[in-house]
C-alpha positions in Angstrom: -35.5 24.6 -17.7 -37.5 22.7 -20.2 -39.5 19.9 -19.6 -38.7 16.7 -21.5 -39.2 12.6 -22.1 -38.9 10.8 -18.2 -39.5 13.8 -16.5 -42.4 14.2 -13.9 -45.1 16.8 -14.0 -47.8 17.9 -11.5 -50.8 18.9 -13.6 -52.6 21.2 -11.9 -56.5 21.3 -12.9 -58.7 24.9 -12.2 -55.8 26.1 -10.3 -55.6 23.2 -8.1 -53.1 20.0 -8.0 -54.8 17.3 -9.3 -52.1 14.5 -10.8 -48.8 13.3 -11.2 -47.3 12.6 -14.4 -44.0 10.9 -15.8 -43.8 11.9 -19.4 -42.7 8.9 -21.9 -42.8 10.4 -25.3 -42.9 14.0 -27.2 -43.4 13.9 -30.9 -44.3 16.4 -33.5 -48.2 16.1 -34.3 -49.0 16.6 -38.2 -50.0 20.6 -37.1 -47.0 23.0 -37.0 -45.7 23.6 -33.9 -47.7 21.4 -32.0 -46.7 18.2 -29.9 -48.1 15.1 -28.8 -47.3 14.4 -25.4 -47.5 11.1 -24.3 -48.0 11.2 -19.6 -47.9 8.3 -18.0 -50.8 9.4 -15.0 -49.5 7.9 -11.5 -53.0 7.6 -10.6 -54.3 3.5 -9.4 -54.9 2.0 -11.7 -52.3 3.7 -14.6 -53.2 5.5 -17.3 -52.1 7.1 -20.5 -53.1 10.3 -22.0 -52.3 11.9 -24.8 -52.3 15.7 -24.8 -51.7 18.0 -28.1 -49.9 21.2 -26.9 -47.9 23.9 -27.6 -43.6 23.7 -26.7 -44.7 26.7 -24.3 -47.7 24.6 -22.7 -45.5 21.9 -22.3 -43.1 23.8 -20.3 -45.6 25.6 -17.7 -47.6 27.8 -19.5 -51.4 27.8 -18.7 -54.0 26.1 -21.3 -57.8 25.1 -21.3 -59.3 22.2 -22.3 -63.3 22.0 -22.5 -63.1 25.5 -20.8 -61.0 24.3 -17.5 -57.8 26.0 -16.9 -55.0 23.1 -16.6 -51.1 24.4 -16.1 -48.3 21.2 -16.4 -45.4 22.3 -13.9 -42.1 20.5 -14.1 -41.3 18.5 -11.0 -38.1 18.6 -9.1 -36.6 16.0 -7.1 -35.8 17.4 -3.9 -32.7 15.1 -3.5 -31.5 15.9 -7.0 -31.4 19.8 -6.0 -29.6 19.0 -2.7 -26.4 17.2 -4.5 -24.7 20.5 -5.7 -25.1 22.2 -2.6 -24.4 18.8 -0.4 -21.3 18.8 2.0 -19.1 16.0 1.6 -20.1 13.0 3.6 -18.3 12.7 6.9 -15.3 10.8 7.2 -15.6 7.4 9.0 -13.9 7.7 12.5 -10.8 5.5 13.4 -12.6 1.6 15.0 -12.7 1.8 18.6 -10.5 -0.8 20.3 -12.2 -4.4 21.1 -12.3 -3.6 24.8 -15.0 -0.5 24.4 -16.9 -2.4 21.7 -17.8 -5.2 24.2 -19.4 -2.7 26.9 -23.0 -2.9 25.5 -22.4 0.5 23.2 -24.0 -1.3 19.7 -26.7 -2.8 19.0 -27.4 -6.7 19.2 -28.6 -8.1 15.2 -31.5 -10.1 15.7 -32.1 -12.6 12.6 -36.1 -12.6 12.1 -35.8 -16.0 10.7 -34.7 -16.8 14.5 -37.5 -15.3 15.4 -40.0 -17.1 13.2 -38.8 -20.4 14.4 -39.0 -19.6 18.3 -42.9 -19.6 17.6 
């Protein structure tokens, strides 16, 4: 599974996690068969890097930089994994008659603009 433009990355830095990433962009850089690679750190505040690497780099394979092992690793949404493998959802059961709804079974909707304007 390669790893491409939007997708999100954990770097991990000397073996360890150390940031999130969203890639924006992948372009060729003016040395064959190397990329730039544009990541979009989730750190506070934002920042951009810029990282030449290698297609194989890119997709998992460990590098250095100044002599510190860093590995990007392709991140998968939990919830995107699930859908294939979901059940359908269940089917709504038939409304209960008027009687049975009336016998304190559901909750009572409290506005909290209501609320507000009590105090």
């Amino acid at each position: 599974m390669a790893t491409t433009i939007n997708d999100l990355v954990l770097v991990h830095i000397d073996s360890k996690p150390g940031f999130y990433a969203r890639i924006e962009d992948i372009s060729p850089d003016v040395k064959a068969g190397w990329w730039r690679v544009r990541l979009l750190v989730l750190t506070v505040p934002l920042e951009i890097y810029t990282w030449i690497l290698e297609e194989a780099q890119i997709n998992g394979a460990p590098f250095t930089m100044g002599g510190t092992p860093i590995r990007m690793e392709k991140v998968v949404s939990p919830v995107q994994g699930d859908s294939a493998s979901a059940p359908s959802p269940p089917q709504p059961s038939p409304a209960p008659p008027e009687e049975e709804k009336d016998q304190g079974k559901g909750g009572k909707v409290v506005s909290l603009l209501d609320r507000k304007k009590d105090k």
